[in-house]
Biopython code that builds the backbone (N, CA, C, O; Angstrom):
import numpy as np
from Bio.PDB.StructureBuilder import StructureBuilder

atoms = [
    (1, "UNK", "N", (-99.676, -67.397, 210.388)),
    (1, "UNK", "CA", (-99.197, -68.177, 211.516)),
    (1, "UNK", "C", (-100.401, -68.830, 212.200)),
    (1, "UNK", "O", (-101.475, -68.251, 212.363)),
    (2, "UNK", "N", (-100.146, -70.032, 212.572)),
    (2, "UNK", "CA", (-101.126, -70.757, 213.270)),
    (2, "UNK", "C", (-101.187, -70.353, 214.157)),
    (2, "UNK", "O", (-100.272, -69.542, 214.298)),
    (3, "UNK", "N", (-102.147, -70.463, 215.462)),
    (3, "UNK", "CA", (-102.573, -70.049, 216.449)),
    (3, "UNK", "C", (-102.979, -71.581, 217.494)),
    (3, "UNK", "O", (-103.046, -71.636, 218.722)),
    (4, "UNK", "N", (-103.214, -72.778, 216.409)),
    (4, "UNK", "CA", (-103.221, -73.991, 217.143)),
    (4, "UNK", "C", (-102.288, -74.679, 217.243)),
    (4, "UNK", "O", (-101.332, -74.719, 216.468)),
    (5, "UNK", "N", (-102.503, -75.504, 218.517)),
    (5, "UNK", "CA", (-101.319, -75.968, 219.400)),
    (5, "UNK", "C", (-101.890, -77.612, 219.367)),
    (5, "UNK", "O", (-103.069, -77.960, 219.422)),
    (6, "UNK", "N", (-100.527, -78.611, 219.248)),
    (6, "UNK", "CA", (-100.757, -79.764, 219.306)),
    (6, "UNK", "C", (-100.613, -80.850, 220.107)),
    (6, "UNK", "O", (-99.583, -80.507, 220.687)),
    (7, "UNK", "N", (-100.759, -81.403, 220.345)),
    (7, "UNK", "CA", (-100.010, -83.197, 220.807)),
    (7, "UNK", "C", (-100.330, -83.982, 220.188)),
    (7, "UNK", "O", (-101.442, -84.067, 219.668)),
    (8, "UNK", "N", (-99.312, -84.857, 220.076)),
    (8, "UNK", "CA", (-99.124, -86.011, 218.572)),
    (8, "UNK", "C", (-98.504, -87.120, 219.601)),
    (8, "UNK", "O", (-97.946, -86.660, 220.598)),
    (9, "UNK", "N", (-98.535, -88.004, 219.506)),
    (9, "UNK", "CA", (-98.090, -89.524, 219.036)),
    (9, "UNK", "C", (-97.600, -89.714, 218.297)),
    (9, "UNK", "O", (-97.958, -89.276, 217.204)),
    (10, "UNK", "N", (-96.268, -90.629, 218.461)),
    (10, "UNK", "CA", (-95.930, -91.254, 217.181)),
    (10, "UNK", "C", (-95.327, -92.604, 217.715)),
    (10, "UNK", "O", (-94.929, -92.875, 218.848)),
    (11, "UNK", "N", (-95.377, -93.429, 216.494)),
    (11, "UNK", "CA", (-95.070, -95.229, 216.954)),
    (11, "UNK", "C", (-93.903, -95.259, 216.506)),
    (11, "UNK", "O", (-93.723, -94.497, 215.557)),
    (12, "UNK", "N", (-93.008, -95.871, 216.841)),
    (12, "UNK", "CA", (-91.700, -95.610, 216.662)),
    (12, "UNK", "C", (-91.464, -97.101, 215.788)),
    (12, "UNK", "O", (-92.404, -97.884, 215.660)),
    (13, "UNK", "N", (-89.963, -97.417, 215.152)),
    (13, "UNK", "CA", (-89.716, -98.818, 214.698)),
    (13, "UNK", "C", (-89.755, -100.135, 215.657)),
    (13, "UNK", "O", (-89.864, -101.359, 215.583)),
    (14, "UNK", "N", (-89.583, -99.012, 216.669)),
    (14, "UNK", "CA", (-88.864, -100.443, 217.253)),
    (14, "UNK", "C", (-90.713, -100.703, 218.191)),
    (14, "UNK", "O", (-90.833, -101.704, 218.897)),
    (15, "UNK", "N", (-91.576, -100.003, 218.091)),
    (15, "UNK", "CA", (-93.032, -100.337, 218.921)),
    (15, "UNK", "C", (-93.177, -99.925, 220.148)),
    (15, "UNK", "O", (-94.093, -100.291, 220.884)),
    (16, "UNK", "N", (-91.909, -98.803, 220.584)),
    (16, "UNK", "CA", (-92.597, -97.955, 221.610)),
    (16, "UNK", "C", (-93.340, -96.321, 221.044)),
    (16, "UNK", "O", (-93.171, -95.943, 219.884)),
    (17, "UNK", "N", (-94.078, -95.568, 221.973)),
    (17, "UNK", "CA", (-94.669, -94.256, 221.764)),
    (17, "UNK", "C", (-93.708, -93.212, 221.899)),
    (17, "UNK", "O", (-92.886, -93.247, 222.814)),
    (18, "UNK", "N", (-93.735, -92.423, 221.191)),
    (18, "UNK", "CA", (-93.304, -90.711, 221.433)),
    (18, "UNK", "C", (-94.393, -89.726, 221.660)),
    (18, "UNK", "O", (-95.121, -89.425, 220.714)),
    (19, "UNK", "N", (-94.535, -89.295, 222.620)),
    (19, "UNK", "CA", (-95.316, -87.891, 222.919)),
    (19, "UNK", "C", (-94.348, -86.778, 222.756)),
    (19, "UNK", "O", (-93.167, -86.789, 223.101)),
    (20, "UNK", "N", (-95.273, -85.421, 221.950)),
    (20, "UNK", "CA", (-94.405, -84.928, 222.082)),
    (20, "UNK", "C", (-95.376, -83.384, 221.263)),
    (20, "UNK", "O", (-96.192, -83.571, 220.361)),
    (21, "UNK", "N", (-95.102, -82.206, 221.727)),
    (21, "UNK", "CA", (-96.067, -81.003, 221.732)),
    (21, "UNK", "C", (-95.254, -79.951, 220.329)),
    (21, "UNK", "O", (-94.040, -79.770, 220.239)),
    (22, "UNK", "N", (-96.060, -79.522, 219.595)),
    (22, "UNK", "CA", (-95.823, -78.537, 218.475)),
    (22, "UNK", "C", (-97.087, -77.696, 218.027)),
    (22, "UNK", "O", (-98.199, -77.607, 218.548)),
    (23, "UNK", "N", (-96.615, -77.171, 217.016)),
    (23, "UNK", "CA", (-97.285, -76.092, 216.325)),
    (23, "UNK", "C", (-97.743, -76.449, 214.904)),
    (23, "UNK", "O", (-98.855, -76.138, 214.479)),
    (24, "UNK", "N", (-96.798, -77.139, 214.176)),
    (24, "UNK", "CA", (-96.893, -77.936, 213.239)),
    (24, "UNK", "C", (-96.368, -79.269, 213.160)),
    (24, "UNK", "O", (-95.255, -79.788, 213.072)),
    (25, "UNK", "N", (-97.850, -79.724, 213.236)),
    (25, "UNK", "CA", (-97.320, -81.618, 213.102)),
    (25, "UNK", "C", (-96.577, -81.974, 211.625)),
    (25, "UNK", "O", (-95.693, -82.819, 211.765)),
    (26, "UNK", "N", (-96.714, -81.618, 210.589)),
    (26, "UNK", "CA", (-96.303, -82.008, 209.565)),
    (26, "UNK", "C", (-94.719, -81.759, 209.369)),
    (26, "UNK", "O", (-93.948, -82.565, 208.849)),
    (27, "UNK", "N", (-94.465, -80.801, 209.758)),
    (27, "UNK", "CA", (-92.927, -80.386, 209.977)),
    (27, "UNK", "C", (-92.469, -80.999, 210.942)),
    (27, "UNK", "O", (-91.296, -81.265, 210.681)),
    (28, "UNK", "N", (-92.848, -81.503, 212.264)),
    (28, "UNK", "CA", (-92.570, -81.732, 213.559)),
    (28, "UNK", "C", (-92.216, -83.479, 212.831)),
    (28, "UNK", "O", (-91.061, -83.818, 212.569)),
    (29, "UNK", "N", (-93.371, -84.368, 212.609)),
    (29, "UNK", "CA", (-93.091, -85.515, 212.080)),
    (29, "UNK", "C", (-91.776, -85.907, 211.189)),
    (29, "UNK", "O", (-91.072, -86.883, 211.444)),
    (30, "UNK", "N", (-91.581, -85.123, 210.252)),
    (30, "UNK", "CA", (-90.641, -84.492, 209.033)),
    (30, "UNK", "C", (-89.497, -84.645, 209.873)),
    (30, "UNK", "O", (-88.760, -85.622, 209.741)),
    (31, "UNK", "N", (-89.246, -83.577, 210.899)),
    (31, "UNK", "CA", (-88.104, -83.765, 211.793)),
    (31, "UNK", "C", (-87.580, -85.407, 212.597)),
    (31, "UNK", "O", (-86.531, -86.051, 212.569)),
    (32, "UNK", "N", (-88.622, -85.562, 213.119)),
    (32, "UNK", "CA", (-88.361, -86.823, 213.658)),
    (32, "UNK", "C", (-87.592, -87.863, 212.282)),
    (32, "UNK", "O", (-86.748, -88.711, 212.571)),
    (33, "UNK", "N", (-87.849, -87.728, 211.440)),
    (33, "UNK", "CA", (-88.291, -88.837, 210.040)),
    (33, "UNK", "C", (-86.871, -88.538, 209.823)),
    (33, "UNK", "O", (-86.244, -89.437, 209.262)),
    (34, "UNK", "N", (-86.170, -87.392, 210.168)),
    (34, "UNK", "CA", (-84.888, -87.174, 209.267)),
    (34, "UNK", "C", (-84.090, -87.237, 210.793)),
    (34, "UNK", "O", (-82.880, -87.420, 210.664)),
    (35, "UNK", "N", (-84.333, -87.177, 211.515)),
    (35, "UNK", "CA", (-83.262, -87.578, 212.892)),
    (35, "UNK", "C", (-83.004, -86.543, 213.685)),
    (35, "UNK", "O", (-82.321, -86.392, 214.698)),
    (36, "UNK", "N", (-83.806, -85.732, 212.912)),
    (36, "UNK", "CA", (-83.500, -84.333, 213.769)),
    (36, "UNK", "C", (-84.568, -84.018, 214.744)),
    (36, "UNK", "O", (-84.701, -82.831, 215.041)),
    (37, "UNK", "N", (-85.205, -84.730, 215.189)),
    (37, "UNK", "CA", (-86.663, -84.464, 215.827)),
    (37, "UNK", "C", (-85.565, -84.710, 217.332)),
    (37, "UNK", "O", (-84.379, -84.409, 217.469)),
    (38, "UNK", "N", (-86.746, -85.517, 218.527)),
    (38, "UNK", "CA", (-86.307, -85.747, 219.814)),
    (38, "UNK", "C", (-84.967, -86.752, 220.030)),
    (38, "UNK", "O", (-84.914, -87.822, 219.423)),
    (39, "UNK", "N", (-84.186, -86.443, 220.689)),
    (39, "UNK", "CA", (-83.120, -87.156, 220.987)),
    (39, "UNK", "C", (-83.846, -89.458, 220.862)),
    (39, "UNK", "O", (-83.429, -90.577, 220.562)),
    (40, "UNK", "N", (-84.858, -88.868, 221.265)),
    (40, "UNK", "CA", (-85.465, -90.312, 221.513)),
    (40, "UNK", "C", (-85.974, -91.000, 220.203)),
    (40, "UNK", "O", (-86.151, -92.218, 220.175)),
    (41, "UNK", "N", (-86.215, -90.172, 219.078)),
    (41, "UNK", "CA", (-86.458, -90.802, 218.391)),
    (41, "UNK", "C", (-85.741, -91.435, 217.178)),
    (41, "UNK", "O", (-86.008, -92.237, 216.283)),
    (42, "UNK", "N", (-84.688, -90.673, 217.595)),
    (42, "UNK", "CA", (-82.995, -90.973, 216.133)),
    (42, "UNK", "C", (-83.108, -92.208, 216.781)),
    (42, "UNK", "O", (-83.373, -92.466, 217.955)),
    (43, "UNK", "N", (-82.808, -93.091, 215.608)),
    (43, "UNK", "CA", (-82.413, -94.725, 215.394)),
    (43, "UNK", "C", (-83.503, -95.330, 215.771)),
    (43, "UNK", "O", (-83.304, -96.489, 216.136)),
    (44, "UNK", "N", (-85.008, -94.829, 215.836)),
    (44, "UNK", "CA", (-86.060, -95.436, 215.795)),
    (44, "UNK", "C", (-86.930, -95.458, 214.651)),
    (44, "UNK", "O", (-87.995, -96.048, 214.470)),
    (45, "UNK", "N", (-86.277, -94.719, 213.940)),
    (45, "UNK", "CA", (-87.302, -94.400, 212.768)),
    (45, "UNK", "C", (-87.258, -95.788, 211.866)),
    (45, "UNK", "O", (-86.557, -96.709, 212.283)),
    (46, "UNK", "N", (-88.017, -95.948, 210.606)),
    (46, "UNK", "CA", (-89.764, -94.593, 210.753)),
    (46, "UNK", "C", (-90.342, -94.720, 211.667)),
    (46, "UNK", "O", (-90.482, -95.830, 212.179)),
    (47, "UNK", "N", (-90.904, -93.545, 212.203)),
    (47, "UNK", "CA", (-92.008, -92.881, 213.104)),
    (47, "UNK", "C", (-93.257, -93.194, 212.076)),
    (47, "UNK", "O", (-93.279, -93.091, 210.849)),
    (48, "UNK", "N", (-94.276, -93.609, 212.979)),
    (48, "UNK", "CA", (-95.879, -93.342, 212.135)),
    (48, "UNK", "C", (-96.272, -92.242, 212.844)),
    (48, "UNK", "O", (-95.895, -92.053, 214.001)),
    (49, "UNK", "N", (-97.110, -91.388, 212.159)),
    (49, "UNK", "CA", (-98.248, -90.474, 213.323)),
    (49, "UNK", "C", (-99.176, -91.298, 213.609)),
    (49, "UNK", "O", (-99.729, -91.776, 212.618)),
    (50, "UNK", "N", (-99.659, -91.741, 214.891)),
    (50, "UNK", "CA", (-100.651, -92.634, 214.977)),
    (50, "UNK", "C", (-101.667, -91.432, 215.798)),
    (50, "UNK", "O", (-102.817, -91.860, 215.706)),
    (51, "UNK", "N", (-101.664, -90.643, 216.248)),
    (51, "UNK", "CA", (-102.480, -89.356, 217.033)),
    (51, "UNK", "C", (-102.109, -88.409, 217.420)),
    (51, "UNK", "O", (-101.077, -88.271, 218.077)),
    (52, "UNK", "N", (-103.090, -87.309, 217.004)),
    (52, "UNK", "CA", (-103.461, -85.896, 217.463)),
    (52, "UNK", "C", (-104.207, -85.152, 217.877)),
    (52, "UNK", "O", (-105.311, -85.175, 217.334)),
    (53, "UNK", "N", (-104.027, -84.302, 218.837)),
    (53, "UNK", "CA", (-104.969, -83.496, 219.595)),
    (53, "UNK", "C", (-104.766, -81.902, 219.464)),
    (53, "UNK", "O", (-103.717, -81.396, 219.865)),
    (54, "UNK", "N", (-105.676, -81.210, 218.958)),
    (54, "UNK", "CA", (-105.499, -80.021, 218.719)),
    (54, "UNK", "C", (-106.435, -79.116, 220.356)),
    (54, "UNK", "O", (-107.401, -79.426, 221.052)),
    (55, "UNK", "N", (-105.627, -78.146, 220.341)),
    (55, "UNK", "CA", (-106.004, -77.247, 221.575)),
    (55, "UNK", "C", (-105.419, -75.583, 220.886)),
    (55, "UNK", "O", (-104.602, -75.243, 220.030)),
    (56, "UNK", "N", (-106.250, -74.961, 221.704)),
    (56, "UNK", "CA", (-105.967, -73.365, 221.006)),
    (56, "UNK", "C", (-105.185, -72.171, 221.894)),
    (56, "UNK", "O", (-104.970, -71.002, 221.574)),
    (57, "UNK", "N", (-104.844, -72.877, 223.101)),
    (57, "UNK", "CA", (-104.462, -72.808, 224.379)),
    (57, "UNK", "C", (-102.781, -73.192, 224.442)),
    (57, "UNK", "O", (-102.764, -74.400, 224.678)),
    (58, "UNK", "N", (-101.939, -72.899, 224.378)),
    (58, "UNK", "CA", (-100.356, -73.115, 224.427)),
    (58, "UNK", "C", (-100.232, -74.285, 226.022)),
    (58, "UNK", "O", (-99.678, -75.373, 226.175)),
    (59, "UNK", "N", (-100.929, -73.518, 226.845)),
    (59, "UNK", "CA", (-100.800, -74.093, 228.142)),
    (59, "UNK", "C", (-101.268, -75.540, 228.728)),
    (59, "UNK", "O", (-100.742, -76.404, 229.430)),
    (60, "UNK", "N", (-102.877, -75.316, 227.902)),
    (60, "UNK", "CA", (-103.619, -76.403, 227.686)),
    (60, "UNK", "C", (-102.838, -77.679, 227.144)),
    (60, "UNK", "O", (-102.824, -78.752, 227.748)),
    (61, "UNK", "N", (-102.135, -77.423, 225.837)),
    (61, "UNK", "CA", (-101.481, -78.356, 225.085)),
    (61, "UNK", "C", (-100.298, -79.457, 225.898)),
    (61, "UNK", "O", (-100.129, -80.636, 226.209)),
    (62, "UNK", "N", (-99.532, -77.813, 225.977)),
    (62, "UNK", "CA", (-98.604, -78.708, 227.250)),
    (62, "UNK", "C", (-98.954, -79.300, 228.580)),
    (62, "UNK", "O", (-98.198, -80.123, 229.098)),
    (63, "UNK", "N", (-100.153, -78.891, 229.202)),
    (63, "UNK", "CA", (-100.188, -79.916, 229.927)),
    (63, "UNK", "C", (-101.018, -81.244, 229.839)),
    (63, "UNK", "O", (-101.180, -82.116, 230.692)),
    (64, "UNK", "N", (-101.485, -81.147, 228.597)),
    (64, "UNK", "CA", (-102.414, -82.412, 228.043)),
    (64, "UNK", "C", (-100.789, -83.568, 227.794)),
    (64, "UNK", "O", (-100.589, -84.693, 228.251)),
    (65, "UNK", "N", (-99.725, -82.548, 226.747)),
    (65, "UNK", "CA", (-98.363, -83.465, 226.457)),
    (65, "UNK", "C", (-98.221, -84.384, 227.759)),
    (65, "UNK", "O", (-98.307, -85.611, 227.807)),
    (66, "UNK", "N", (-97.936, -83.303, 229.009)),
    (66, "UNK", "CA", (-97.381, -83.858, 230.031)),
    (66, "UNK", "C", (-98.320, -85.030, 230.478)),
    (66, "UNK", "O", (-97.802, -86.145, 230.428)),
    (67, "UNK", "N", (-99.578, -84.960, 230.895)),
    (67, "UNK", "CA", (-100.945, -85.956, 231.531)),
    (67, "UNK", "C", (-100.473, -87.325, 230.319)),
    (67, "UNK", "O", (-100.133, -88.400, 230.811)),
    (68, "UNK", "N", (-100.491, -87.175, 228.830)),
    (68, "UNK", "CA", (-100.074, -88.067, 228.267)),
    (68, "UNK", "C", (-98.808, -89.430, 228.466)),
    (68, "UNK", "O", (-98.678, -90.628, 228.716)),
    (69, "UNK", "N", (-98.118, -88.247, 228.159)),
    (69, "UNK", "CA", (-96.773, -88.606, 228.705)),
    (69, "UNK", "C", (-96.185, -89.740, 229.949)),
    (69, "UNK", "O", (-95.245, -90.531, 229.862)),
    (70, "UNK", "N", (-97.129, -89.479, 231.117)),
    (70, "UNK", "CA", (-97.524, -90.131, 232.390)),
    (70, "UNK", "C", (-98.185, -91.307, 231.890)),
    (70, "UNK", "O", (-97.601, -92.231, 232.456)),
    (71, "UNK", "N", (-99.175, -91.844, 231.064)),
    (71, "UNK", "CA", (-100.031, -92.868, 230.915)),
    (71, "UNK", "C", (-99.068, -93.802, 230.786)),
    (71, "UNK", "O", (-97.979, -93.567, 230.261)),
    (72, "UNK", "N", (-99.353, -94.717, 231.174)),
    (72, "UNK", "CA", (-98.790, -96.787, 230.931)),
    (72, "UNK", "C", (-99.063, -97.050, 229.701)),
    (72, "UNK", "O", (-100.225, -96.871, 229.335)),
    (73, "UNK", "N", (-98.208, -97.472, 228.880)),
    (73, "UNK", "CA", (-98.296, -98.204, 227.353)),
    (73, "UNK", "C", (-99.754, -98.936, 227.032)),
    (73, "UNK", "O", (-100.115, -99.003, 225.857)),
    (74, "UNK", "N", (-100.559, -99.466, 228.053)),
    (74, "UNK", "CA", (-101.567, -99.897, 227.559)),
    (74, "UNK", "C", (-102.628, -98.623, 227.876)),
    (74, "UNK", "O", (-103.813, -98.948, 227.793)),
    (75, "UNK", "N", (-102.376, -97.294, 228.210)),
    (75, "UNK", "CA", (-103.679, -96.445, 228.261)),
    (75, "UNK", "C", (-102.942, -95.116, 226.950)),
    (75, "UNK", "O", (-103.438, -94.078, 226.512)),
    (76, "UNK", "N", (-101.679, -95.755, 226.695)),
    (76, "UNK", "CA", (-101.440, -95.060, 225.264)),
    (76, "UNK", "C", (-101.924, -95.894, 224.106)),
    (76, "UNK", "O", (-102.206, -95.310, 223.060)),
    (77, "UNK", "N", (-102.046, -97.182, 224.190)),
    (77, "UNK", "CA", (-102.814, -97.997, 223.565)),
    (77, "UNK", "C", (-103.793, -97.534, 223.610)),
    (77, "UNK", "O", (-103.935, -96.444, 223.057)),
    (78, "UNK", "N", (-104.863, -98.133, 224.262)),
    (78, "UNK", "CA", (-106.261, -97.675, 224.195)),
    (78, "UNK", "C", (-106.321, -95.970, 223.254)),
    (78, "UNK", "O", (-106.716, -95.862, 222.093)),
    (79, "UNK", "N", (-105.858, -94.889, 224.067)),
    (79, "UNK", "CA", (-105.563, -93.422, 223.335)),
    (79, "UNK", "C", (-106.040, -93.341, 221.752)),
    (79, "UNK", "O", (-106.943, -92.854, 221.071)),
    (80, "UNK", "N", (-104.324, -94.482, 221.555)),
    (80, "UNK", "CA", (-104.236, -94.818, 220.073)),
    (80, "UNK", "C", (-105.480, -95.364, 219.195)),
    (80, "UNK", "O", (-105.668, -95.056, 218.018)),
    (81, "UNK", "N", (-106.220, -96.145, 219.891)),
    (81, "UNK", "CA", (-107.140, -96.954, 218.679)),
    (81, "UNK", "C", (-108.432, -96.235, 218.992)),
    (81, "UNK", "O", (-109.443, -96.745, 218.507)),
    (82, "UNK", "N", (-108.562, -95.255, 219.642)),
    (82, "UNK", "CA", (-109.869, -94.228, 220.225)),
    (82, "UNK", "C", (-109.767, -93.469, 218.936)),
    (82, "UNK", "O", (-110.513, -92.514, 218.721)),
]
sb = StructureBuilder()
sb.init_structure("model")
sb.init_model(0)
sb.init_chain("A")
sb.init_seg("    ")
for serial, (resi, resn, name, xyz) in enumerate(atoms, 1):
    if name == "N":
        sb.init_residue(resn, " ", resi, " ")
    sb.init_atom(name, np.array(xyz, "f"), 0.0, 1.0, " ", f" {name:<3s}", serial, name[0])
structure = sb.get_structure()
């Protein structure tokens, strides 16, 4: 079992962001991809992963998700091409 904790990005079809916190990005993406991920992302797919942030901290993670989450499309931009 992993012990690291994530936040991911993902670009959706239609060219808005998903934030969104796991344990495993590869499964987590997977979900989104098949419709079963966030309510927000069914009928947007494909999802790209465009970024990730690993933390070892459960707490840390989620509140990095949340601080994310808050940013304006152009400082998830910037994020993205960092």
């Amino acid at each position: 079992m992993s012990d690291s904790h994530y936040v991911y990005v993902l670009e959706c079809a239609d060219g808005t962001f998903y934030t969104g916190y796991t344990t495993d990005v590869q499964r987590r993406v997977s979900d989104h991809q098949a419709g079963e991920g966030a309510k927000y992302t069914r009928g947007r797919t494909p999802v790209e992963l465009v970024h990730v942030e690993s933390y070892d901290d459960r707490g840390e993670a989620m509140s990095r998700e949340y601080e994310v989450k808050q940013l304006s499309r152009a400082a998830k931009e910037r994020l993205v091409e960092a």
